[in-house]
C-alpha positions in Angstrom: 28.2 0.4 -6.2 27.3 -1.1 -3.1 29.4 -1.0 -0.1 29.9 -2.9 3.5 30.2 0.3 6.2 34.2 -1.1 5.7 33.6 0.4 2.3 31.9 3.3 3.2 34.1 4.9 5.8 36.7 5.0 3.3 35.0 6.5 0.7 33.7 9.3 3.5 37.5 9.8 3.9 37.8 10.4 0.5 35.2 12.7 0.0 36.1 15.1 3.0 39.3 15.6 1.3 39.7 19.1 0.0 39.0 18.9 -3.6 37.2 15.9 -4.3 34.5 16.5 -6.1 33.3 12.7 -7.6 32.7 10.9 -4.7 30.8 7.5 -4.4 27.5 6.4 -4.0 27.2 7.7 -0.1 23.9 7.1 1.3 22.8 5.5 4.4 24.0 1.9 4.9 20.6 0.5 5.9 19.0 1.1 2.6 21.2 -1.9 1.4 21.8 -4.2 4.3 19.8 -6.1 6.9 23.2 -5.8 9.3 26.4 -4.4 7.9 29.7 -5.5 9.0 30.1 -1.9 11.2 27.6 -0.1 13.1 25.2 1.8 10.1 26.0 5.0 8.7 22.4 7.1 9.1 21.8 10.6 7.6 21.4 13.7 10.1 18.7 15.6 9.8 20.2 17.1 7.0 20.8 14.4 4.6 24.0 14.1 5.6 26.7 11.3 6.5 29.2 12.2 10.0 32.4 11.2 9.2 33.8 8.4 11.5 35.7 9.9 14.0 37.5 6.7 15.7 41.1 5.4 14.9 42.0 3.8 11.5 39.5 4.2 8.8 37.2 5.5 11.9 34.6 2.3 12.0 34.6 -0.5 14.5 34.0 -4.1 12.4 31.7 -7.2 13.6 33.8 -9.9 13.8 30.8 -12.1 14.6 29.4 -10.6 11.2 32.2 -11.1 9.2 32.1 -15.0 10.5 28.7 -15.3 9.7 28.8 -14.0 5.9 32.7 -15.7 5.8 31.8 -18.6 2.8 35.5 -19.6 2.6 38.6 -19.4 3.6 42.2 -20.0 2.1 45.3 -21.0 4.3 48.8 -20.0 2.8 
């Protein structure tokens, strides 16, 4: 299952959780995406993620990325 880095950082959050043990597809972001919608998630030198560490799900979002894939809107 592919995920946006949106995506991602919440699955990190739930696999960190104490007794978790069927996470999601986890892996680097850039083996999917040309530009994600959040900085990329990269592997450390041991093949690992780093959990976000900032507010909210822990990921900053483009904006200007999330206008430029936008294909609609709908207006209540």
């Amino acid at each position: 299952m592919l995920e946006t880095g949106i995506g991602r950082a919440a699955a990190l959050a739930l696999a960190s959780l104490p007794g978790f043990t069927l996470p999601a597809d986890l892996s680097a972001s850039d083996r999917y995406w040309a530009h994600d919608l959040t900085d990329p998630f990269v592997l450390d030198d041991d093949g690992r993620l780093r959990l976000p560490t900032g507010p909210g799900i822990g990921v900053d979002i483009d904006r200007e990325a999330v206008g430029r894939f936008t294909v609609s809107i709908e207006k209540r």
